[in-house]
N, C-alpha and C positions, 0 to 999 in steps of 0.2 A: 385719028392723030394721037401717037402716043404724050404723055406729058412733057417728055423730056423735046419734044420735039415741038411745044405750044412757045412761042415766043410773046404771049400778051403775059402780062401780070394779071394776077387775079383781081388786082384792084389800082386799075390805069391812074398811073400820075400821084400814085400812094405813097412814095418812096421818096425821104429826101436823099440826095447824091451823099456818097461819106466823100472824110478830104481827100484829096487825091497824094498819093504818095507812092508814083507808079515805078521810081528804080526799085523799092522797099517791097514794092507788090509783085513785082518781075522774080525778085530773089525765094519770095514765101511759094510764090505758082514751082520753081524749081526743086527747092525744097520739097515742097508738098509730093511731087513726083517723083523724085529720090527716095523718100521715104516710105511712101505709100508702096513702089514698085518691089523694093525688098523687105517690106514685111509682109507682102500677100507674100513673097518666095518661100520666107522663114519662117511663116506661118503656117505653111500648108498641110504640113503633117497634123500640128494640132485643129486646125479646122477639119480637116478630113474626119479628126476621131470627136470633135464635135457632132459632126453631119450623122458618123456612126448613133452617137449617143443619142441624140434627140427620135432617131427612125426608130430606134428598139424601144426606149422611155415613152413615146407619144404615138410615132408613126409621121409619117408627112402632113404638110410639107416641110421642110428642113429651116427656108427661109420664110421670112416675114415681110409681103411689099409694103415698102413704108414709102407710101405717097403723101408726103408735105413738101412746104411752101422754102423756097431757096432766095437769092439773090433779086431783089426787086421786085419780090410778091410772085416769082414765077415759079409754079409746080415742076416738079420731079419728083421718081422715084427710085429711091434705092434699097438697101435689103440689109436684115440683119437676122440673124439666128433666130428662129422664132421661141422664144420664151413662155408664150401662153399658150393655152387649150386653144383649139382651133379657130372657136366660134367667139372670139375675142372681142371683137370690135361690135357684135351684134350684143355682147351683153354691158359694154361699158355703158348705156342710157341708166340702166338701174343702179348702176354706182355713185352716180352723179353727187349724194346727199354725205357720200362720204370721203368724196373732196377736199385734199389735205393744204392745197393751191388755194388763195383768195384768184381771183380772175378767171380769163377764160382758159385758163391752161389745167387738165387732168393730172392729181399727181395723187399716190398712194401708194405709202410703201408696202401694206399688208395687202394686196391687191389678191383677191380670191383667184383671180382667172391666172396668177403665175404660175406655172408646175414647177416640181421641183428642183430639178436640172435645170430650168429656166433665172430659181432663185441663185443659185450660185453661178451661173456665167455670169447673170447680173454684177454681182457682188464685186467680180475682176471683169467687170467691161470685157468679156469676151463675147458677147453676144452684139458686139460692134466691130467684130472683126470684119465683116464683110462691107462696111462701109469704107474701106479701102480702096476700094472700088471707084466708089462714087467721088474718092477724092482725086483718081485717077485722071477719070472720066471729065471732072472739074466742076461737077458740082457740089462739092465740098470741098474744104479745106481741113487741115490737119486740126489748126485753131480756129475759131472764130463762132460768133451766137448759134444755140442751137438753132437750125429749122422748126417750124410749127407746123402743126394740121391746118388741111384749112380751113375748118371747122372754128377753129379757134383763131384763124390767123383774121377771119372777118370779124372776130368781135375787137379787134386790138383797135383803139386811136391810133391816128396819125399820128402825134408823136413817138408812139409805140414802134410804129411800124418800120422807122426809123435801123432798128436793130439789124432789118434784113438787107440795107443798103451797102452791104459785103457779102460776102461769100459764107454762109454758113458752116460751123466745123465741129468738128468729132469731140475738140472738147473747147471746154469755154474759160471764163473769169471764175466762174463760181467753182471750175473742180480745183483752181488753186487757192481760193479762202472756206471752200464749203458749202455745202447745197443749202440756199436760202428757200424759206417755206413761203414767203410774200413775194405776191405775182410783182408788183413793183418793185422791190429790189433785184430781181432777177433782170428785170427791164432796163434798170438802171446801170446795173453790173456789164451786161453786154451793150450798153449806149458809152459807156466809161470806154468799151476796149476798142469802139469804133470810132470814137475820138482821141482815142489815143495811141492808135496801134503804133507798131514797131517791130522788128524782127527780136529784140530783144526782147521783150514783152510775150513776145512767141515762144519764145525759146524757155522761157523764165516758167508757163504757163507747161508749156511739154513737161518741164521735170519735176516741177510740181505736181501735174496730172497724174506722175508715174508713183510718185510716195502715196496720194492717195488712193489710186486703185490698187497697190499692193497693201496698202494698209487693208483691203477690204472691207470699206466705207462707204463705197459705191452702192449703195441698195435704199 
């Protein structure tokens, strides 16, 4: 049974409900698929010379399965240009001590295992272009808290957990004030937008998204 296809949550009865604000939630699902469908169109050339650039620089595979934790603790996977050396995920254990996150979340900007081509898609979020897809598909949204591993997502409290009780999305609270280094304020930031959503707040978040990944601050 593939993930996307598992309907338990990784951890039964973890999740409180968010408010419900389903004309508001009906308009983002439409959105989300108007937008999604014509930037994978508008996009294709330069993913194409993506796909190029990573086969000649590294060799395959082109994409990276990014299997974490979605909407109510339920796995899925979806995909993004792969960014690092191959053998990525078998070497993150020895990185552990250089953990720039308090909690259980991995973050490190000088991350050895990144190649080079991998560092500058980073930079302009083009190595999430294929997460288009996923928002397609529905398991993302355009906005909303990132997704976690589930590795990490089993260490999170219940209150924590809280964050996943929407729809997880490509981008968040924190790309429109700033990448916060404390696992709890990132916690908090995505608990703020799921008590507080709104299409405005959506909206507000997209164009903001857009000045910082063109600033090139994304890394």
């Amino acid at each position: 049974m593939s993930a996307r296809e598992s309907a338990e949550p990784l951890v039964a009865g973890a999740v409180e409900a968010a408010p419900s604000k389903t004309c508001q939630l009906a308009l983002k699902r439409l959105l989300d698929v108007a937008v999604a469908a014509t930037a994978l169109v508008v996009l294709a050339p330069l993913a194409a010379a993506i796909a190029l650039a990573i086969l000649l620089t590294s060799g395959p595979p082109v994409f990276y399965s990014w299997r974490v934790v979605g909407r109510g603790g339920r796995p899925f996977t979806g995909y993004k240009f792969r960014t690092m050396v191959r053998d990525a995920d078998r070497l993150k254990p020895a990185l552990g001590a250089s953990n720039e996150m308090n909690g259980p979340v991995f973050k490190m900007r000088a991350d050895p295992r990144v190649t080079p081509l991998g560092r500058l898609l980073r930079r302009f979020s083009l190595d999430e272009i294929p997460q288009l897809w996923s928002v397609l598909k529905g398991d993302m949204s355009l906005v909303g808290p990132r997704p976690v591993f589930p590795g990490e997502w089993a260490q999170f409290e219940p209150w924590q957990r809280r964050k996943l009780s929407v729809t997880p999305g490509c981008m968040c609270l924190w790309h429109a004030r700033g990448k916060p280094h404390d696992f709890q304020q990132w916690i908090r930031m995505d608990l703020e937008y799921v008590d507080t959503f709104s299409l405005w707040l959506d909206l507000k978040i997209l164009l903001r998204t857009a000045a910082f990944i063109l600033s090139g601050r994304n890394c």
